[in-house]
Structure formats: C-alpha cells, structure tokens
C-alpha positions as CSV (number, residue, x, y, z in Angstrom):
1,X,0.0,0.0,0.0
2,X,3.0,2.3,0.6
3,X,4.3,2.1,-2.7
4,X,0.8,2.6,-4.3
5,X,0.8,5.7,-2.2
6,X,4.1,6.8,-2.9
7,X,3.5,6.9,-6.5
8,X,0.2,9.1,-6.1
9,X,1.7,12.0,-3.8
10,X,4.7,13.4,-3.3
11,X,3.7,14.4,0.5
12,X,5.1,13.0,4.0
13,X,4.3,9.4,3.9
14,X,3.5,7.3,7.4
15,X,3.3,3.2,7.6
16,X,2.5,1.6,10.9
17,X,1.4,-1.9,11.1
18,X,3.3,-5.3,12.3
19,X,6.2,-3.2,12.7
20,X,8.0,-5.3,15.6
21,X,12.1,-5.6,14.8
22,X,14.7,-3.7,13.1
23,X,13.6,-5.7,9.8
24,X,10.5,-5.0,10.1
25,X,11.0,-1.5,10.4
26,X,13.7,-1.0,7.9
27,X,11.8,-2.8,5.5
28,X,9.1,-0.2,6.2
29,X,11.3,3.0,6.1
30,X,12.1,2.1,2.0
31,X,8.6,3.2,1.1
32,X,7.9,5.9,4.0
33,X,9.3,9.1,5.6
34,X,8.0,7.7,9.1
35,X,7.3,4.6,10.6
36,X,5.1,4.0,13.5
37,X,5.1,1.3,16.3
38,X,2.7,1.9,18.7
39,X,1.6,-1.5,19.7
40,X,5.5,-2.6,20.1
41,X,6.4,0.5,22.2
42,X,3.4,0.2,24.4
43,X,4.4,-3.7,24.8
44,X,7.6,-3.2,25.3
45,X,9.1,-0.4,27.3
46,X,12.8,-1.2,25.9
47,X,11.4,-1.6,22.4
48,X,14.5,1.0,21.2
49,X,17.2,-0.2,23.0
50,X,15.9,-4.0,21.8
51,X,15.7,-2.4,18.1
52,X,19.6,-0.9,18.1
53,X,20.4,-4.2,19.8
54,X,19.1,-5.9,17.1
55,X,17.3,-8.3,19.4
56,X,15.1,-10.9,17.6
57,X,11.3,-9.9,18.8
58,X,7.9,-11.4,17.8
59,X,4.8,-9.9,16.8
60,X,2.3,-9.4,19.5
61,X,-1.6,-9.5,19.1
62,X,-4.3,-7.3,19.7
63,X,-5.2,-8.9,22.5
64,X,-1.8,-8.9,24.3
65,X,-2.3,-5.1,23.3
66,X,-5.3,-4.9,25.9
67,X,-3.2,-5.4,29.3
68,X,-2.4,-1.7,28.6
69,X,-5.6,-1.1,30.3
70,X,-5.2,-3.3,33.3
71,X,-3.6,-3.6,36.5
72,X,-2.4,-7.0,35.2
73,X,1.5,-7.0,33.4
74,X,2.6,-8.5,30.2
75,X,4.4,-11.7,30.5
C-alpha cells in the first residue's frame, strides 16, 4: 500500500502496522518518511534499546495489546 501511495503523492508518507524488529521496520522505512510502532512501544518499554540491539522480537496480538488497560502485566 506504501508504494501505491508513494507513486500518487509526493507528500510525508506514514506506515504503521506489524512493525515489531529492526527488519521490520527497515523494510518499512524504504517506502515511507516515518514509521510508527505503537503497539511494540506500548508492549515493550525497551522496544529502542531492543531495536539498536538488534534483538530478535515477535509480533504481539491485539489482545496482548489490551493489558495496557489493566492492573495485570505483560508476560
């Protein structure tokens, strides 16, 4: 969808979506000016340091992404 888009405007571009590790994200940067991770940040509190690390991380879920709004923490 990035490279659709790319090709119709010539303005900022954003991707976000199962961006989880440093291939993930790089793969995303070669079609966007910015890529977004909220899920992975709000998971994981050392997401960054994990990323320039290059510390193999998983995908999480949508429903691993609902403890965010408990009292109970993330295994």
């Amino acid at each position: 969808m990035a490279q659709l888009t790319r090709h119709a405007t010539a303005k900022p571009l954003m991707s976000c979506g199962r961006i989880y590790d440093r291939a993930s994200a790089d793969e995303a940067i070669l079609d966007s000016d910015i890529v977004l991770s909220a899920k992975s940040l709000l998971l994981n509190p050392d997401w960054v340091s994990d990323i320039r690390n290059e510390k193999g991380l998983s995908p999480r879920t949508n429903e691993e992404s609902n403890v965010a709004y408990t009292d109970t923490p993330l295994p």
